[in-house]
Each structure stands twice: as structure tokens, then as C-alpha cells.
N, C-alpha and C positions, 0 to 999 in steps of 0.2 A: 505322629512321627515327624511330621514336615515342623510343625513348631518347635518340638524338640529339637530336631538338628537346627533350625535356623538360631535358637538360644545359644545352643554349645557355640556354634560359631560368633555370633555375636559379645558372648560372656571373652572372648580370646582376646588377649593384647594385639599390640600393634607389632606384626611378623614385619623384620626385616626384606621386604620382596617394594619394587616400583608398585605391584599393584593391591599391596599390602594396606593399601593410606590406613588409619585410623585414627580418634582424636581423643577426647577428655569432654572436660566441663565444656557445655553448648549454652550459650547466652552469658556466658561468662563477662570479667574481667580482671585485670591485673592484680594479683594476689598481692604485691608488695611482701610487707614483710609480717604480717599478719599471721599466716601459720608457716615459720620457717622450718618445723619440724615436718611438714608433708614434702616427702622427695620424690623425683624420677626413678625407679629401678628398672636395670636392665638383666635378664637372665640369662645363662649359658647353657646349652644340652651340649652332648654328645653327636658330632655326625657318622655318616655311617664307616669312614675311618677311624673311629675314634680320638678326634680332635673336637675339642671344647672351642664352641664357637658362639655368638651371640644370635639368641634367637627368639624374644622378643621383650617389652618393655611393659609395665604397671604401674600403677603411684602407690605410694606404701606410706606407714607414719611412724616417725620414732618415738619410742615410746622413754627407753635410755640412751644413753649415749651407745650401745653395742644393741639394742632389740630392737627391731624394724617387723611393723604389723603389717602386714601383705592380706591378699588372696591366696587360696591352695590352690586354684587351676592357677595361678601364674606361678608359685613354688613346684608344682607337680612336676617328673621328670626331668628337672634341674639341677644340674650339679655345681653350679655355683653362681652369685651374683655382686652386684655393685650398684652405688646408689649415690645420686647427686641431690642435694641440700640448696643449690643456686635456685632463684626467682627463675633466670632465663637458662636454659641448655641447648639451647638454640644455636648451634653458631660454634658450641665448645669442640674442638679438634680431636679431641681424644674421644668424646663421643662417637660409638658405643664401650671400646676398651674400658680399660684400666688403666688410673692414670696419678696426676699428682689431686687432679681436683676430684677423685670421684674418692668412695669407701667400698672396699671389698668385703663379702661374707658368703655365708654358707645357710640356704636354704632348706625348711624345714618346712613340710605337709603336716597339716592337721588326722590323725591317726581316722576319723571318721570321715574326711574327704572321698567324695564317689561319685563319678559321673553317672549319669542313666542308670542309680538308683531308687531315684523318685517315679510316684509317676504324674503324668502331668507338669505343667507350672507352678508352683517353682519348683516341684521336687526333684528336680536331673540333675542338681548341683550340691548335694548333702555337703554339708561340714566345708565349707568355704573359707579356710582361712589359711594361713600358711605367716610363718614367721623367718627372718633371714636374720642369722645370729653376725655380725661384724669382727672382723679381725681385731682391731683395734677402734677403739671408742669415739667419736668425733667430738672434736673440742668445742670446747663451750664459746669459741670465740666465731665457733661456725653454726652451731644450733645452740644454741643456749636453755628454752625452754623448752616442753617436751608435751606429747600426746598424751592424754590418761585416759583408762579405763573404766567403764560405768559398774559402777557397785550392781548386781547380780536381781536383775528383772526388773531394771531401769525402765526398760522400751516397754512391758506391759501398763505402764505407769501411766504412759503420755496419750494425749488426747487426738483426737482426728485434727488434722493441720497442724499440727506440732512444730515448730519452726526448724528446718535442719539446715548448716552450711555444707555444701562441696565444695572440695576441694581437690585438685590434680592437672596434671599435663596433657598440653597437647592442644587438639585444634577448636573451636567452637563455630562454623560453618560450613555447611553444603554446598557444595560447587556445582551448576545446574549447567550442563552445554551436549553437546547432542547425543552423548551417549545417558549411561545412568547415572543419577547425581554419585558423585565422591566427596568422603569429608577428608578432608586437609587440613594444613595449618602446622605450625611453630610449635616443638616442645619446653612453652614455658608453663608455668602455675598458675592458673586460672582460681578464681573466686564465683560461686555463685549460690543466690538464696534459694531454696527449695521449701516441700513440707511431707511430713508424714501422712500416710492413706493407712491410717489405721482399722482394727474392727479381723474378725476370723475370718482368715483365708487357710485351703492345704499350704501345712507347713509353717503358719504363722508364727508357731514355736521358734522357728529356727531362723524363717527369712522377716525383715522390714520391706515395706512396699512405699516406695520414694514417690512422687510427683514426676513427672519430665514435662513440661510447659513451658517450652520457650515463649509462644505465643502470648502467654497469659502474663508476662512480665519476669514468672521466677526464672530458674535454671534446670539443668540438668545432666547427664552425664548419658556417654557414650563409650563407642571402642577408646582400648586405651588409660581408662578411667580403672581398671579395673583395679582392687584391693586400697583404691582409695578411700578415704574417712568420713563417712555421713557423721558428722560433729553435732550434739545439741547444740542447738542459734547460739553465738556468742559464748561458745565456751572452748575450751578442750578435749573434750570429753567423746569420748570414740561411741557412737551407738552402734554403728555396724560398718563392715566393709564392703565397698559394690561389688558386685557379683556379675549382674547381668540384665539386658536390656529386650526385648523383645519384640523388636522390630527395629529392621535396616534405617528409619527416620530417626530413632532415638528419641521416640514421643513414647507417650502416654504414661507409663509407669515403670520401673526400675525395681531390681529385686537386690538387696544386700543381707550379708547374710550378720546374724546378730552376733556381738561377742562378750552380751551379759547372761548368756545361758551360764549355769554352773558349771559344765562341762569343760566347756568352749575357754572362760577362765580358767579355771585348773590349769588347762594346757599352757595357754600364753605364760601364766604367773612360775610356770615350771622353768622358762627363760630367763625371768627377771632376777636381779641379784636379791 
């Protein structure tokens, strides 16, 4: 039960609170303009007045100019969202709102999404995906090229160490001073190299099992990161979306969950024009 709850919490975006920190890609660096279709999203709930308020953030990829590929723990209980396409949002004023620079839309759970579900690792996070339909399209003068989809049992395909890129917002450092470390840092788009830990695990059907090795030279992801795009190396091509990490360091291995099950397609492709 204690890993379990420490996952769910870990798998959470970054909550608006001071002691909230959270971050993204760890070992990272400046994405430029490399994958300009991976953006910041920020989600809205409901509070207990029923006022629509900001309440927390994920990295998402667009796939058209109006589909936006998320996480479902970051769409779940959401009533609506916005999403920025800038390298840096660092700094941006209207951040978290709604603004001239951001895209407004409307949030969509994957129908088989379920917390403590499974059991065990990875299973507490079934059907991890969620999609954010956009008001209005973003111009091609602001994203121009676009995320794609892995044709349907791609990821059975690939070999142990498979080369993956992350990509997403936020901080890539541990802050070490007398209390317990906190990660911190800037919501810009981080780049880093990673690889596939392939081979049967529970749930392999459903989840990927990422590398996290700062140490060892790659990358890897953390709070924050979540519904971000494990890409095949050098492509665009979506293998799966982060999920969730398994310890407060953000070492050892990462679970995302896949979106070339048939299933999992079906749904997404029910969005696209």
C-alpha cells in the first residue's frame, strides 16, 4: 500500500501550493525548437464554491492543430484546460490564466482510466491517457509541425535499450539544504536522451518502462512531466505518455503508459479530424 500511495502521488502534476515544487525532464537541456509541438498544459477543477480555478500543470503533444495528447490522471476531474507552445513560460504574466499567448480547450479521460485498479506496479494507473480538444486551432505560424501516432504494437517491436527522447516542462535539479531535498526550477522545455527497459513485466501490455539515469549520462523525468511524450530517438512518433515515477529521487525507472494498444488508438483517432 505504501508504494502504491507514494506512486499515485508521485504520478500528480505540479499543485499550485509554495510547497507544491515539482519539475520535468532531470538531466535535461534546452529544447529549442526541436519538438515545438510539446507544450505546458495547465488544468482547471472546480472548488468547493464552485468556481473554476487552476489547479495543476502536465506536458501534453499536439497532435493537430485542435488534439492535444495528455495523461488521464492530469485530464481526470477537470473541467477545463489551456496550453502554451513557448520554449520558455517562465516569466509569462498571464501564466497560469487565460490569455492572449495561451490555447483554451476542453478535457477528455480515457473511458478505461482507474486509479487503484491494478495491483501492484504499475497496475494503480489503468488507461492513462486523456486528450484536450482546443477551442480554436493553433496556427501554423505558432506550431507548425505536429506529434504522430505509432501505427498499433509498435513498442512490442523494439529491442531492450531502444533509444527514446523526453520531452517537457519544468525543473531538472534537487535542491539539497537542511531539510529534505526539493526539486525546483523554471517551467521551460527541457530535452533529454533516455532508453526503453523492455522484456514481461505486470501490465507490460499496457505500460512502457523508461530508464531514469541521470547518473549514467541519459535523462529522465519526474513531477511535472507527466502526459509528456516518450518519442522514438529522433522521430515524432508518440510511443507512450509518462505516467509515473516511483520514487521521491526520480531514479531508477519510469512507467508510461502505451498509445499503440488498439484500444487506446480507437479512442484518440475518435478526436482527430
Amino acid at each position: 500500500m505504501k508504494k502504491v500511495t507514494l506512486a499515485i502521488g508521485l504520478a500528480l502534476a505540479l499543485v499550485f501550493s509554495t510547497i507544491g515544487l515539482a519539475s520535468a525532464i532531470t538531466n535535461g537541456q534546452p529544447d529549442g525548437n526541436n519538438h515545438p509541438y510539446v507544450g505546458l498544459v495547465v488544468f482547471d477543477v472546480l472548488d468547493e464554491n464552485g468556481n473554476q480555478v487552476p489547479s495543476h500543470r502536465c506536458s501534453a503533444s499536439l497532435l493537430t492543430p485542435t488534439v492535444v495528447l495528455t495523461a488521464g490522471h492530469c485530464t481526470d476531474g477537470t473541467v477545463a484546460a489551456r496550453i502554451w507552445f513557448d520554449e520558455v513560460v517562465q516569466g509569462n504574466p498571464e501564466y497560469p490564466f487565460s490569455g492572449a499567448t495561451s490555447y483554451d480547450g476542453t478535457p477528455y479521460t480515457y473511458p478505461g482510466f482507474c486509479i487503484g485498479c491494478g495491483n501492484g506496479l504499475p497496475g494503480f494507473a489503468a488507461g492513462d491517457v486523456g486528450i484536450v480538444l482546443l477551442d480554436e486551432p493553433v496556427p501554423a505560424s505558432v506550431v507548425s509541425e505536429y506529434a504522430a501516432l505509432p501505427t498499433e504494437g509498435l513498442v512490442d517491436t523494439l529491442s531492450n535499450k531502444t533509444e527514446v527522447d523526453l520531452v517537457g516542462y519544468g525543473v531538472q535539479e534537487q535542491i539539497v539544504g537542511n531539510g529534505p531535498p526539493v526539486w525546483a526550477g523554471l517551467r521551460n522545455r527541457l530535452f533529454a536522451p533516455s532508453e526503453l527497459v523492455s522484456g514481461n513485466f505486470v501490465h507490460s501490455d499496457e505500460f512502457m518502462k523508461i530508464a531514469l539515469n541521470p547518473g549514467g549520462g541519459s535523462g529522465g523525468t519526474c513531477f511535472g512531466d507527466s502526459g509528456g511524450p516518450d518519442l522514438l530517438a529522433g522521430t515524432n512518433t508518440v510511443l507512450a505518455v509518462n505516467s509515473y515515477v516511483t520514487n521521491s529521487n526520480c531514479s531508477g525507472v519510469g512507467y508510461s503508459n502505451r498509445v499503440d494498444t488498439p484500444e487506446v488508438l480507437a479512442w484518440i483517432n475518435g478526436f482527430l479530424p
